[in-house]
MIDOSE-1310 file (N, C-alpha, C; in nm, 2 decimals, decimal comma, always signed):
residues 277
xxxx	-9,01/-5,11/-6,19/-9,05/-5,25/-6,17/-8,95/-5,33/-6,26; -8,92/-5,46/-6,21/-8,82/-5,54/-6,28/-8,91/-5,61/-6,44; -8,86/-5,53/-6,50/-8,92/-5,58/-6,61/-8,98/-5,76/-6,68; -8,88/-5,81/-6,59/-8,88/-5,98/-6,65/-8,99/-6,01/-6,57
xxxx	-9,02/-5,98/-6,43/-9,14/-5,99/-6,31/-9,28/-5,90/-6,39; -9,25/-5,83/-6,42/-9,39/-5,78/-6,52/-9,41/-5,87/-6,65; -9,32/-5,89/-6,72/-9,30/-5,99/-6,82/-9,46/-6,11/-6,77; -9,35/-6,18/-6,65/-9,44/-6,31/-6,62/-9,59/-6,30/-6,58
xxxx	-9,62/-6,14/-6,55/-9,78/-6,11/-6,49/-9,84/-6,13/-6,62; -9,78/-6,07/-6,68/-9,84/-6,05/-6,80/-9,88/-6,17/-6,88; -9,79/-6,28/-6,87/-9,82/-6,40/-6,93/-9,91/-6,47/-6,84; -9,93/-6,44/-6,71/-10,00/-6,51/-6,62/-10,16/-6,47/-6,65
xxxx	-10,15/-6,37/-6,66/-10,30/-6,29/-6,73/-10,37/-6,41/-6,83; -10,25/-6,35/-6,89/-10,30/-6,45/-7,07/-10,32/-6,55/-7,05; -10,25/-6,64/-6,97/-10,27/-6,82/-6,99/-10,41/-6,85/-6,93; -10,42/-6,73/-6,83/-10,59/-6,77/-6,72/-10,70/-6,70/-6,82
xxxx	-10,71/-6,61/-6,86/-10,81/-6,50/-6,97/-10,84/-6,49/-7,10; -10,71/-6,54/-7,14/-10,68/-6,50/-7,31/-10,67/-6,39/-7,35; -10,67/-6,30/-7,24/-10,60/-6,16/-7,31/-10,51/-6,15/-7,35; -10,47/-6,03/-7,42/-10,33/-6,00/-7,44/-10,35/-5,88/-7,41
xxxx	-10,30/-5,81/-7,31/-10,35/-5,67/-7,28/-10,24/-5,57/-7,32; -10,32/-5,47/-7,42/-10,21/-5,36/-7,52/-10,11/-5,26/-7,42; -10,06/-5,25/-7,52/-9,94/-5,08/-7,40/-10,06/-5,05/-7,31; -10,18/-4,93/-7,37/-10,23/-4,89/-7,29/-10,27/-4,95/-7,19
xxxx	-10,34/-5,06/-7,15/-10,37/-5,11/-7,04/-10,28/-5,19/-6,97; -10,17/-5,16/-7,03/-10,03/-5,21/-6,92/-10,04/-5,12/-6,84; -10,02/-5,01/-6,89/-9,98/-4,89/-6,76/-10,02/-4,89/-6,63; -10,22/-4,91/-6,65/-10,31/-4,97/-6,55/-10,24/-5,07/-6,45
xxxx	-10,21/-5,18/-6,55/-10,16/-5,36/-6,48/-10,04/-5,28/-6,37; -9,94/-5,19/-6,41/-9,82/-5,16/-6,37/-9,85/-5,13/-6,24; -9,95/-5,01/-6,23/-9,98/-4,93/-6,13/-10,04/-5,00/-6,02; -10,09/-5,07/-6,05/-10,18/-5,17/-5,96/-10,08/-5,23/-5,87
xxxx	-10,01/-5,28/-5,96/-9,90/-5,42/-5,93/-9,77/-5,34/-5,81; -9,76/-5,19/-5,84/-9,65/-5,14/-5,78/-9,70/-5,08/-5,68; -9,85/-5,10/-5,70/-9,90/-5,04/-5,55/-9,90/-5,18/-5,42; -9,95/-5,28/-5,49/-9,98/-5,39/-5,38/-9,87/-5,45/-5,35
xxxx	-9,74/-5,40/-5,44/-9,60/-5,43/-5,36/-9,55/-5,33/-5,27; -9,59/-5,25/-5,25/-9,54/-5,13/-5,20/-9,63/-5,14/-5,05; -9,72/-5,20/-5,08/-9,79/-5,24/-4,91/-9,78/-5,32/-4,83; -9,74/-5,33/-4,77/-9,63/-5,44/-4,66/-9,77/-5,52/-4,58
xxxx	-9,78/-5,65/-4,62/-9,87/-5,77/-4,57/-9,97/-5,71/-4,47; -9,86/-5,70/-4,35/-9,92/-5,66/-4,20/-9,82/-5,56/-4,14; -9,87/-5,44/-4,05/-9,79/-5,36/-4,00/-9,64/-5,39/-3,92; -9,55/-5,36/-3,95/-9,43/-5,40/-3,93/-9,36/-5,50/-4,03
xxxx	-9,40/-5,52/-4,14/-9,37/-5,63/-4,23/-9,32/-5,61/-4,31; -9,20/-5,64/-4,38/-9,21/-5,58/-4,49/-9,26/-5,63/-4,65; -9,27/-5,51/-4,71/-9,35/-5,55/-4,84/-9,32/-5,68/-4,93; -9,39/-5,70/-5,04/-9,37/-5,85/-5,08/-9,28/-5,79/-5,16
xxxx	-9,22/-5,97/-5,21/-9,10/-5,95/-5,33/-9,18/-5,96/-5,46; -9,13/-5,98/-5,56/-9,21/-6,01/-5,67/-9,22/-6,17/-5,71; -9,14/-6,24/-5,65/-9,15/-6,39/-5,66/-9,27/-6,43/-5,58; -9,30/-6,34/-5,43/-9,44/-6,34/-5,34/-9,52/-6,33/-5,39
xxxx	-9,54/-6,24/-5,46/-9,62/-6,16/-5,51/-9,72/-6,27/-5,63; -9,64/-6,33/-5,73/-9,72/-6,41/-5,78/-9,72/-6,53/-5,73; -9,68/-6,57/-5,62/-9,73/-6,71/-5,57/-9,86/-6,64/-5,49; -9,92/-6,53/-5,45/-10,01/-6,49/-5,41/-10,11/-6,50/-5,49
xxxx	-10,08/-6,49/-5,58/-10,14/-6,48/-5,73/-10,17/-6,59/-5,77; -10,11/-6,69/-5,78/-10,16/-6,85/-5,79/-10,25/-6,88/-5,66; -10,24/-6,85/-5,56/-10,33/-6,91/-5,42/-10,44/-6,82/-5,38; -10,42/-6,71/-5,42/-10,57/-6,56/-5,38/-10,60/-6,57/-5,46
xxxx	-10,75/-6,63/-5,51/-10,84/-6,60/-5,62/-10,89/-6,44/-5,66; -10,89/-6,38/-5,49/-10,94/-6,22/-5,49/-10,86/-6,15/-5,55; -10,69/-6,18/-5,54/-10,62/-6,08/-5,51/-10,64/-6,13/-5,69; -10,64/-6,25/-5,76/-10,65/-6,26/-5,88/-10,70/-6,20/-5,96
xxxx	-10,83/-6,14/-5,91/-10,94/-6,10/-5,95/-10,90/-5,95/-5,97; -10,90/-5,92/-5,85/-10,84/-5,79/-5,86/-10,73/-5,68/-5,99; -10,63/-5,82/-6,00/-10,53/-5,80/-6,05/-10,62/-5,81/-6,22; -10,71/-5,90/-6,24/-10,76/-5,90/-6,39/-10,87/-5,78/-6,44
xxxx	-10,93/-5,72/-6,30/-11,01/-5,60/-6,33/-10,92/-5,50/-6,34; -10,82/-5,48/-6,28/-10,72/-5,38/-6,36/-10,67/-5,40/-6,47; -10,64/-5,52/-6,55/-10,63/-5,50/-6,67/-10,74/-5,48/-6,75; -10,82/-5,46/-6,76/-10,96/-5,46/-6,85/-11,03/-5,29/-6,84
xxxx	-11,06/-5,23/-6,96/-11,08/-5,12/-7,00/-11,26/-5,17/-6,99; -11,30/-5,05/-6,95/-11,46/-5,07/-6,95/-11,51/-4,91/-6,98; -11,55/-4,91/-7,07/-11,61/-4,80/-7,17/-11,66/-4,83/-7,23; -11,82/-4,78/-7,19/-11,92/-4,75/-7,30/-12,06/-4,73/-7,25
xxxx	-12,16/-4,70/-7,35/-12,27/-4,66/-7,32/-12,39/-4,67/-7,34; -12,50/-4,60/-7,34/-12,64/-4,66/-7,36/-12,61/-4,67/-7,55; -12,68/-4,77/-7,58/-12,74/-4,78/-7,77/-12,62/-4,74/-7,81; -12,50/-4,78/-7,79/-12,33/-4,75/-7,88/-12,38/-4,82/-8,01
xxxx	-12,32/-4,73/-8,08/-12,34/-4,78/-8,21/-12,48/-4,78/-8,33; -12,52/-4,69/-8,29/-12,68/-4,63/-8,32/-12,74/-4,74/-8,42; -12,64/-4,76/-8,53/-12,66/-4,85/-8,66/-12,71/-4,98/-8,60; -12,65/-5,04/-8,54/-12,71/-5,18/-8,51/-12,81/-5,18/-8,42
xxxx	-12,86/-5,06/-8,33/-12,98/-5,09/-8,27/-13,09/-5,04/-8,38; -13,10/-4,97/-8,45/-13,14/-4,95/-8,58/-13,22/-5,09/-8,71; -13,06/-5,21/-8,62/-13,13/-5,27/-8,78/-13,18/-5,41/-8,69; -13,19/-5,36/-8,56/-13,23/-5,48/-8,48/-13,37/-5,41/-8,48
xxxx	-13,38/-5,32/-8,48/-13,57/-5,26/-8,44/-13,63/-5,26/-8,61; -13,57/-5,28/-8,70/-13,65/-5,21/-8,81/-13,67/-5,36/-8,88; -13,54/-5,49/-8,85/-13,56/-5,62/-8,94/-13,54/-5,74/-8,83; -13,40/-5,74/-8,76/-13,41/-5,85/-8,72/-13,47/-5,91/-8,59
xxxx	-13,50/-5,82/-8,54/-13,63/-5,86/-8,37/-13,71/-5,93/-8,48; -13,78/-5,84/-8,55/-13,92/-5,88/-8,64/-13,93/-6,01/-8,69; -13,78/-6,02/-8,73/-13,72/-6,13/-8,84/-13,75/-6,26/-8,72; -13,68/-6,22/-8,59/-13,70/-6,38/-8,56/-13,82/-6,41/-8,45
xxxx	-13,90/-6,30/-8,45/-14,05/-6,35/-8,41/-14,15/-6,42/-8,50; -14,10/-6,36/-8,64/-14,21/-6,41/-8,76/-14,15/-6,56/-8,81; -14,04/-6,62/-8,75/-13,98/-6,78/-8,81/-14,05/-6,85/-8,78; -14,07/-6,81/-8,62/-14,15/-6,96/-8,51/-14,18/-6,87/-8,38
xxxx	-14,26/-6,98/-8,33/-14,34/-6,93/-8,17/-14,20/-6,94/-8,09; -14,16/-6,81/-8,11/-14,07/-6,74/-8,00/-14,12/-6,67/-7,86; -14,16/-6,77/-7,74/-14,17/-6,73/-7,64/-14,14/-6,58/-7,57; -13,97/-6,63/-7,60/-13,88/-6,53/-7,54/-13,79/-6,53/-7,63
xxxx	-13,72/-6,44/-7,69/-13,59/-6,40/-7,71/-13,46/-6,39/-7,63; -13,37/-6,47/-7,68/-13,31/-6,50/-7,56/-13,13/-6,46/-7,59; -13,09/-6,31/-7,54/-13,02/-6,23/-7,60/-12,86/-6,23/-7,46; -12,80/-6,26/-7,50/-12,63/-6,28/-7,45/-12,55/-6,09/-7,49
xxxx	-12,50/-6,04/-7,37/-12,41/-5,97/-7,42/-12,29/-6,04/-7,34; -12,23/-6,06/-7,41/-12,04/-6,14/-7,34/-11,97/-6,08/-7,33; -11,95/-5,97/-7,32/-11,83/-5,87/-7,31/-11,95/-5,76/-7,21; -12,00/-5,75/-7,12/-12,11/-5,63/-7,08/-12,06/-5,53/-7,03
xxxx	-11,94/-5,56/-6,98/-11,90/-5,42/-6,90/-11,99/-5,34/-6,80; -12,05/-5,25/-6,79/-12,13/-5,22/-6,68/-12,25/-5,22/-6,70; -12,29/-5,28/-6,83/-12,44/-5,34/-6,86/-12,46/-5,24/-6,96; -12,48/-5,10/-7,03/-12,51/-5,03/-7,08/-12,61/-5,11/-7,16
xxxx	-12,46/-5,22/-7,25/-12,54/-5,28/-7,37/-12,65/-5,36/-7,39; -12,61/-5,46/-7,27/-12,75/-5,55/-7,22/-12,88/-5,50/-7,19; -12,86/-5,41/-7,13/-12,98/-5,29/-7,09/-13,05/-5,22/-7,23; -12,97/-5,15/-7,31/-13,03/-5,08/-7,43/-13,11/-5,20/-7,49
xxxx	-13,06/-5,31/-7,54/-13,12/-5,50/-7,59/-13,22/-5,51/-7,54; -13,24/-5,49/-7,42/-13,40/-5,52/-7,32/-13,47/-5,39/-7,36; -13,43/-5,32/-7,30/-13,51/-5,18/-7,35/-13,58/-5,12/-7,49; -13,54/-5,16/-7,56/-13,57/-5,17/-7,72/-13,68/-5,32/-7,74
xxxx	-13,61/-5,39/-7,68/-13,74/-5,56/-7,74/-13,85/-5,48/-7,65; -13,86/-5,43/-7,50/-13,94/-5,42/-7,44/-14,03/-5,30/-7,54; -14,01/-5,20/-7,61/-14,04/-5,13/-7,64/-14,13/-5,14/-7,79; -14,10/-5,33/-7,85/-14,14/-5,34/-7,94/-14,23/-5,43/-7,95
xxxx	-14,30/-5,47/-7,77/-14,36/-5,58/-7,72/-14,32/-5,71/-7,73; -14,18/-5,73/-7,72/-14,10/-5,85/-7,72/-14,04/-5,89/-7,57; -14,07/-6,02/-7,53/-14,06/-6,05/-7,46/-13,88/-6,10/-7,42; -13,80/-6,07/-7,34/-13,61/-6,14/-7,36/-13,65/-6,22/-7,21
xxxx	-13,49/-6,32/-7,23/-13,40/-6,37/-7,13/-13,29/-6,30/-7,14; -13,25/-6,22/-7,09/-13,15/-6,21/-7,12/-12,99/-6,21/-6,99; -12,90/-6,27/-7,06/-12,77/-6,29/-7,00/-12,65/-6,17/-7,02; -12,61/-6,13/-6,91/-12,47/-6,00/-6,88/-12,36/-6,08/-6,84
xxxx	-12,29/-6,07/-6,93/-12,14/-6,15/-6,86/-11,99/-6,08/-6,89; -11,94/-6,09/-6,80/-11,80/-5,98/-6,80/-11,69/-6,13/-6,72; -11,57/-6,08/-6,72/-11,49/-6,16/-6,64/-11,45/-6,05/-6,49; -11,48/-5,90/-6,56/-11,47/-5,80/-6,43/-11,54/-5,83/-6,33
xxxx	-11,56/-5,84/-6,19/-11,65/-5,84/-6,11/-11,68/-5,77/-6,08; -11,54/-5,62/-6,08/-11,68/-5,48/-6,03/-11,78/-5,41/-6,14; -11,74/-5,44/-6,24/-11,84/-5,39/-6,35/-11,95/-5,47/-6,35; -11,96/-5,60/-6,28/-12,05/-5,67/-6,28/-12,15/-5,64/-6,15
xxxx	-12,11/-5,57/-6,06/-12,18/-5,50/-5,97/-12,23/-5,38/-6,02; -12,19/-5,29/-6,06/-12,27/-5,18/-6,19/-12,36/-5,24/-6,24; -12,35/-5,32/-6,30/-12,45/-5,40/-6,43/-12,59/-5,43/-6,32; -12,53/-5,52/-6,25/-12,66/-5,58/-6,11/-12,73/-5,47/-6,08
xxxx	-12,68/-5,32/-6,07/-12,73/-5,23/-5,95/-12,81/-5,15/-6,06; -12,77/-5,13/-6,19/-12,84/-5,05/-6,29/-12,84/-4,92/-6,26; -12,77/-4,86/-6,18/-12,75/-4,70/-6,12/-12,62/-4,63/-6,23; -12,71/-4,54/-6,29/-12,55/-4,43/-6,42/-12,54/-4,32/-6,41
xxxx	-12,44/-4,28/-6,43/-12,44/-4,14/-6,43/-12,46/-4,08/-6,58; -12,45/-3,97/-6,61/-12,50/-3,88/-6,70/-12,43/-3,95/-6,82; -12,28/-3,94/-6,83/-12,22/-3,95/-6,91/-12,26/-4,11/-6,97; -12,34/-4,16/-6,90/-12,34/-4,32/-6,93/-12,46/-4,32/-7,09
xxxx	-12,50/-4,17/-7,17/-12,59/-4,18/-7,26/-12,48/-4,03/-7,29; -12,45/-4,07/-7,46/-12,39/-3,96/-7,52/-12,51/-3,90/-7,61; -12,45/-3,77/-7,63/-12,54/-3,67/-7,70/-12,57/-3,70/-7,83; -12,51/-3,78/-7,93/-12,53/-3,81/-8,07/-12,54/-3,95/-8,08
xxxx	-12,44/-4,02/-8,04/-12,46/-4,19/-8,08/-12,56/-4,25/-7,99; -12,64/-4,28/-8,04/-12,77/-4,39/-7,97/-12,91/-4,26/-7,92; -12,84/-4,16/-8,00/-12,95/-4,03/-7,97/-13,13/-4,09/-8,05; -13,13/-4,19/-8,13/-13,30/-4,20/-8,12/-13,31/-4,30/-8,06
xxxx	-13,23/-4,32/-7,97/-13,31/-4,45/-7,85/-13,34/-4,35/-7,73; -13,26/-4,24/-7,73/-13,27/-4,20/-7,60/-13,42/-4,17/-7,51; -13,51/-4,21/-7,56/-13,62/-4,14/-7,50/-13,68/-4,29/-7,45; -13,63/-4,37/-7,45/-13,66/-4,50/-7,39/-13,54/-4,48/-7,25
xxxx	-13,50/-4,41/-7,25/-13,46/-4,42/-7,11/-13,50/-4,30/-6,99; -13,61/-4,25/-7,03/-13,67/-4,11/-7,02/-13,76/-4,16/-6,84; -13,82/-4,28/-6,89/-13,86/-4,29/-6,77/-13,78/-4,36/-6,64; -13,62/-4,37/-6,66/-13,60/-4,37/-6,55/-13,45/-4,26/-6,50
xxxx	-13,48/-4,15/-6,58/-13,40/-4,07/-6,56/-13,45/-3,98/-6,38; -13,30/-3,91/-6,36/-13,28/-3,89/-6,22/-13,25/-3,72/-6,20; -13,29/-3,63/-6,11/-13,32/-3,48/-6,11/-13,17/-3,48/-6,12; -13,04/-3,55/-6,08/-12,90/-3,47/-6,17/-12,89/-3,53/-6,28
xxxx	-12,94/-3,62/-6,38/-12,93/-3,64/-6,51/-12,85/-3,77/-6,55; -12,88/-3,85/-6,42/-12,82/-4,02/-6,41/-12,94/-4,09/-6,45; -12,87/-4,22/-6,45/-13,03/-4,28/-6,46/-13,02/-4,40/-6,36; -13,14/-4,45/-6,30/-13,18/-4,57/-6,25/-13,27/-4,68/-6,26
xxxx	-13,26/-4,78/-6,37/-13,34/-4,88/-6,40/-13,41/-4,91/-6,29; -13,52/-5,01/-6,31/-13,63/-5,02/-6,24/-13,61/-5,17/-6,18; -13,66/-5,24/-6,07/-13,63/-5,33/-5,98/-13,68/-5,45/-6,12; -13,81/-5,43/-6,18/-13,83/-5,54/-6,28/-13,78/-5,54/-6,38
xxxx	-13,68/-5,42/-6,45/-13,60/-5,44/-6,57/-13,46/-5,51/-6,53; -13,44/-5,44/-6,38/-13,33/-5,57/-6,37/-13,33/-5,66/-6,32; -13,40/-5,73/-6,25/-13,43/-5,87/-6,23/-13,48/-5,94/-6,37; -13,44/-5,87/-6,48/-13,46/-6,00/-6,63/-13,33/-6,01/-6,68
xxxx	-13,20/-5,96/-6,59/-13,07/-5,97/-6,67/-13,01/-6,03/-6,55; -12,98/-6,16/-6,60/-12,91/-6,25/-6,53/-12,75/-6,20/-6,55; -12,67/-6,14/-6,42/-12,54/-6,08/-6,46/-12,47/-6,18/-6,43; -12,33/-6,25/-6,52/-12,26/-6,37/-6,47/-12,14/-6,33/-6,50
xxxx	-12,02/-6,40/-6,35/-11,88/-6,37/-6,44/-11,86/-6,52/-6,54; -11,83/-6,47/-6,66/-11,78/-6,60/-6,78/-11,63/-6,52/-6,81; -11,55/-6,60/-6,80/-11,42/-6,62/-6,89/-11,39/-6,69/-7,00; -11,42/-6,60/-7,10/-11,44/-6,60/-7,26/-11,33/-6,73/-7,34
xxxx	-11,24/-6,71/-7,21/-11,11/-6,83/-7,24/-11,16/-6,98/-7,19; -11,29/-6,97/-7,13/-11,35/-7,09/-7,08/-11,48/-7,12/-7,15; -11,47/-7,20/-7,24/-11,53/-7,19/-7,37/-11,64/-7,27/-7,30; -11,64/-7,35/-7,17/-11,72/-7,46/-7,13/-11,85/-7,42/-7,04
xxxx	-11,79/-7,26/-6,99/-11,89/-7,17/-6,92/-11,98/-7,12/-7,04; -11,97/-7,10/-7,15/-12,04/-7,05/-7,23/-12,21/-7,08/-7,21; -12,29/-6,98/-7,21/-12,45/-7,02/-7,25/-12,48/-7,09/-7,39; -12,56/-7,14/-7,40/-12,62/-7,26/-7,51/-12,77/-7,18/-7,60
xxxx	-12,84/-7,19/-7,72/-12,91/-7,13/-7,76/-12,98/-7,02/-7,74; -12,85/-6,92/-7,79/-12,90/-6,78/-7,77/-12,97/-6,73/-7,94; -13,05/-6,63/-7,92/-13,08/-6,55/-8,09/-13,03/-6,49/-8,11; -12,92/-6,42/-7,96/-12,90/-6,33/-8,05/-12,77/-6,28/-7,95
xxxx	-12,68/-6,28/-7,97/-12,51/-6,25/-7,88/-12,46/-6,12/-7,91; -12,39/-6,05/-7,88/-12,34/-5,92/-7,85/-12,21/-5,95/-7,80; -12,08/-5,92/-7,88/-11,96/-5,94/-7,80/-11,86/-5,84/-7,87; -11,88/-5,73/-7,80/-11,81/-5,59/-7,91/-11,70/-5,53/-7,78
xxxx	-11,59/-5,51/-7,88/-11,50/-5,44/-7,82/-11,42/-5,58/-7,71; -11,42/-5,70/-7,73/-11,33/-5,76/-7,71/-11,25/-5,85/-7,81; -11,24/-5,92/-7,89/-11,16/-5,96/-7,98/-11,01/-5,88/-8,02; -11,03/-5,78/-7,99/-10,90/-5,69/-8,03/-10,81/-5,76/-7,91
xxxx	-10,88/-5,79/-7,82/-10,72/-5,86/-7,70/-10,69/-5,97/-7,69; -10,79/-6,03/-7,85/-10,73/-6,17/-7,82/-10,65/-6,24/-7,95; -10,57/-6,36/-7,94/-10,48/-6,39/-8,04/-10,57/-6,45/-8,09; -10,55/-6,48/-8,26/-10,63/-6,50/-8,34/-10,72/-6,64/-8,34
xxxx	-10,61/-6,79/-8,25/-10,62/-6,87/-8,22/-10,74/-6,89/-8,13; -10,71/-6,76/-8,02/-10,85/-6,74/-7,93/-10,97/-6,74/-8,01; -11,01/-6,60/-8,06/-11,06/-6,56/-8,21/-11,12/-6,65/-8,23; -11,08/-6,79/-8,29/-11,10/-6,87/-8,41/-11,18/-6,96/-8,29
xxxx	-11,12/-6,96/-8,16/-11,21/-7,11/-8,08/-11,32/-7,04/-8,04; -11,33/-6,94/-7,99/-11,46/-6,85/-7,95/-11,56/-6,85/-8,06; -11,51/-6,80/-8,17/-11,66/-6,81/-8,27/-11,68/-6,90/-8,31; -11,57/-7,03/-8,31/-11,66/-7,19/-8,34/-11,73/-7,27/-8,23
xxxx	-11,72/-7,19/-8,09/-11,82/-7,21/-7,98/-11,94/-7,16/-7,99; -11,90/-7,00/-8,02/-12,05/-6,97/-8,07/-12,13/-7,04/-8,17; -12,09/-7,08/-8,30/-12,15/-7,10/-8,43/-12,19/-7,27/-8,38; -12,10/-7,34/-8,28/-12,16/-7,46/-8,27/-12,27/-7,50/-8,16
xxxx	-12,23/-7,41/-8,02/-12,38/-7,39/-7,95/-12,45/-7,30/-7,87; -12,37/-7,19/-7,88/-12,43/-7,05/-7,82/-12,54/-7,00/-7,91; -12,54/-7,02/-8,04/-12,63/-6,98/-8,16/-12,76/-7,08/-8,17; -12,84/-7,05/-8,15/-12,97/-7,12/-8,24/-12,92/-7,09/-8,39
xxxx	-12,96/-7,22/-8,49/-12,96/-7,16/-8,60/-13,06/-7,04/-8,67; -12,96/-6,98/-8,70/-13,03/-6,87/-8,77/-13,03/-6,73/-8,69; -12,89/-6,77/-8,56/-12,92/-6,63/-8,49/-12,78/-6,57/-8,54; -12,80/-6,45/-8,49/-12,74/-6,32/-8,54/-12,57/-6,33/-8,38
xxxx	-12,53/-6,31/-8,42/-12,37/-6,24/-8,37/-12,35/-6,08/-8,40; -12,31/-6,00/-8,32/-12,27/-5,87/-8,37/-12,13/-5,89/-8,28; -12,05/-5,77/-8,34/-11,91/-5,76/-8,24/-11,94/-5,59/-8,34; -11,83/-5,50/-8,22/-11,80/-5,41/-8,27/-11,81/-5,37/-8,42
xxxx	-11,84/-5,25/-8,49/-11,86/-5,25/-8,64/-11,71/-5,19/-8,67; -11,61/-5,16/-8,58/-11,46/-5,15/-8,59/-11,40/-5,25/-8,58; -11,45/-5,39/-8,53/-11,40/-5,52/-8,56/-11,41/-5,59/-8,64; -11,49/-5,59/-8,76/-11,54/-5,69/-8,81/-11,46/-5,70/-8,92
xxxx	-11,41/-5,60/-8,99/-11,24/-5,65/-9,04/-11,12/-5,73/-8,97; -11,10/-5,67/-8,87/-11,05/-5,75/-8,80/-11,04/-5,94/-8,78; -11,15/-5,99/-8,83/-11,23/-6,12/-8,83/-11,17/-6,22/-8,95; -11,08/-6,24/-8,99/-11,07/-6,30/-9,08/-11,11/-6,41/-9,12
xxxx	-11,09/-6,46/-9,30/-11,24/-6,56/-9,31/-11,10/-6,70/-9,23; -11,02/-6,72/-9,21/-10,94/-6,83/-9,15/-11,01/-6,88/-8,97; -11,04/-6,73/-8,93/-11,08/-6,76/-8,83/-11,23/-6,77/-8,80; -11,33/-6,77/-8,93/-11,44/-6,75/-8,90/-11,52/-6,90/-8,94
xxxx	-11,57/-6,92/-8,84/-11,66/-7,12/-8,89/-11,70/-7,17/-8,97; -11,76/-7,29/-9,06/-11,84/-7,26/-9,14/-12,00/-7,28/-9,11; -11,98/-7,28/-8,97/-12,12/-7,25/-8,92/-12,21/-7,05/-8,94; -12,08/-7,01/-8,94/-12,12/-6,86/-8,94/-12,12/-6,78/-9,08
xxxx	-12,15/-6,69/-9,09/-12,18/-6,60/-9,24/-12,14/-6,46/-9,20; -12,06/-6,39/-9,26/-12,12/-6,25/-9,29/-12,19/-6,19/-9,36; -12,26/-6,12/-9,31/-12,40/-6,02/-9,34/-12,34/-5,90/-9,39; -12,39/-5,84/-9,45/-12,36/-5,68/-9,46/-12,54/-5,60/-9,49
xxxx	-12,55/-5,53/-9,42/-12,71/-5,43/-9,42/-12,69/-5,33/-9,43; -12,64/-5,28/-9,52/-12,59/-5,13/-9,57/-12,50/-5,08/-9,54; -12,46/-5,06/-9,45/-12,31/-4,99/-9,34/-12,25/-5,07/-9,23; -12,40/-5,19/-9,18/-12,35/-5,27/-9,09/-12,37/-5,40/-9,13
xxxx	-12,28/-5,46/-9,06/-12,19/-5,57/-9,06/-12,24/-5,67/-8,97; -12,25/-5,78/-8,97/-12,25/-5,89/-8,85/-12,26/-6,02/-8,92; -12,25/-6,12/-8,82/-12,24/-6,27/-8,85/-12,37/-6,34/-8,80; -12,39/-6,43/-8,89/-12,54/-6,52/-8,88/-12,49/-6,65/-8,90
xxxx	-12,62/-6,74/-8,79/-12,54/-6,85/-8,82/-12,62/-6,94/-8,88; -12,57/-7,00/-9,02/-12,65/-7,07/-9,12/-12,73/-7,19/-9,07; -12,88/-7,16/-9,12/-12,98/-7,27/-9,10/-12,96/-7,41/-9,15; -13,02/-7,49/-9,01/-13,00/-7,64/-9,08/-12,86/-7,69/-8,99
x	-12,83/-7,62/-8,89/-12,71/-7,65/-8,84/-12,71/-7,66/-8,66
């Protein structure tokens, strides 16, 4: 592939998403890209050029779409990260039922990928007689069909990490060892596509947001407008932010609001956003 024509995909990604997508998930973008050139429009036709190719790209929303779900890595699984479902069941669920007459809990995962994580969030409040709203949002659309349909396969719960939640997923496990949520646990997760680069799609007073394993693809600038979206109206005051517990170095205090705080709870990490704001 002509390098300078992959060059411009690349930038074209970024200017619409705010990614910056690494070596690894070039390879993905590449393959993609050299297959839909290699397929000629209509029989007898020949294949597109690469100057076609992204004016297709400016005018196909689909083919856009397409092209952005191949850059995006989606991995992961039930209760990732054992520690923070841990210090959500032992302090802070507790923590923000006992402030005020909390109805509902109203819990954002922004990065959901094929829902694992939004799903374990519900499953755990439900399990502690807490009532959620809760919102799934990806910019992928087919992980956003996963998420909707709540159907996993085995590998979707690992053997050690999130191993003491595991038995909250017990009643909807399947005779080969998948699982399938229930018609009323998914109908409380509203799945939406949001582009994280579209600060204006954002949800408004959440308790409690989940946005792990994406910041690593974005420039710091991004970084810095994202969490002063959150800290100014995705946050109730006094609600909690988590991102990956391998990101949170990552976070520097230049980029971080002064609506937001780092926490530390023994091993885990996250951001809260200061009362009175």
């Amino acid at each position: 592939m002509n390098e300078q024509f992959f060059e411009q995909i690349i930038q074209f990604i970024t200017q619409r998403t705010g990614i910056i997508p690494r070596d690894s998930h070039r390879i993905g973008i590449k393959n993609y890209i050299d297959k839909q050139l290699e397929t000629a429009p209509k029989k007898g036709e020949a294949p597109h050029s690469y100057q076609e190719y992204i004016k297709i790209l400016e005018d196909d929303r689909d083919e856009m779409m397409n092209l952005i779900n191949s850059a995006t890595v989606n991995e992961t699984y039930f209760f990732r990260e054992e520690a923070q479902f841990q210090l959500l069941k032992s302090k802070i669920y507790p923590e923000l039922l006992e402030k005020s007459p909390i109805k509902r809990l109203r819990i954002w995962s922004a990065a959901c990928s094929t829902g694992e994580e939004i799903y374990s969030l519900l499953l755990l409040a439900d399990s502690m007689g807490i009532r959620t709203e809760c919102i799934a949002s990806d910019i992928n659309t087919k992980v956003l069909t996963t998420c909707n349909d709540a159907k996993y396969k085995k590998k979707a719960v690992r053997s050690v990490d999130g191993a003491a939640f595991h038995q909250l997923l017990e009643p909807y496990k399947l005779p080969n060892g998948g699982y399938e949520l229930s018609v009323d646990i998914r109908s409380r997760v509203s799945c939406r596509q949001i582009n994280l680069s579209r600060l204006e799609d954002f949800p408004r007073n959440q308790h409690i947001i989940f946005i792990r394993n994406v910041f690593i693809y974005f420039s710091s600038q991004m970084k810095k407008e994202i969490l002063a979206k959150i800290a100014q109206e995705s946050l109730v005051p006094g609600g909690y932010l988590f991102v990956s517990m391998n990101e949170v170095a990552s976070i520097d205090a230049m980029e971080l609001p002064p609506g937001l705080e780092k926490v530390s709870d023994g091993k885990v990490f996250y951001f809260r956003k200061k009362e009175g704001l």
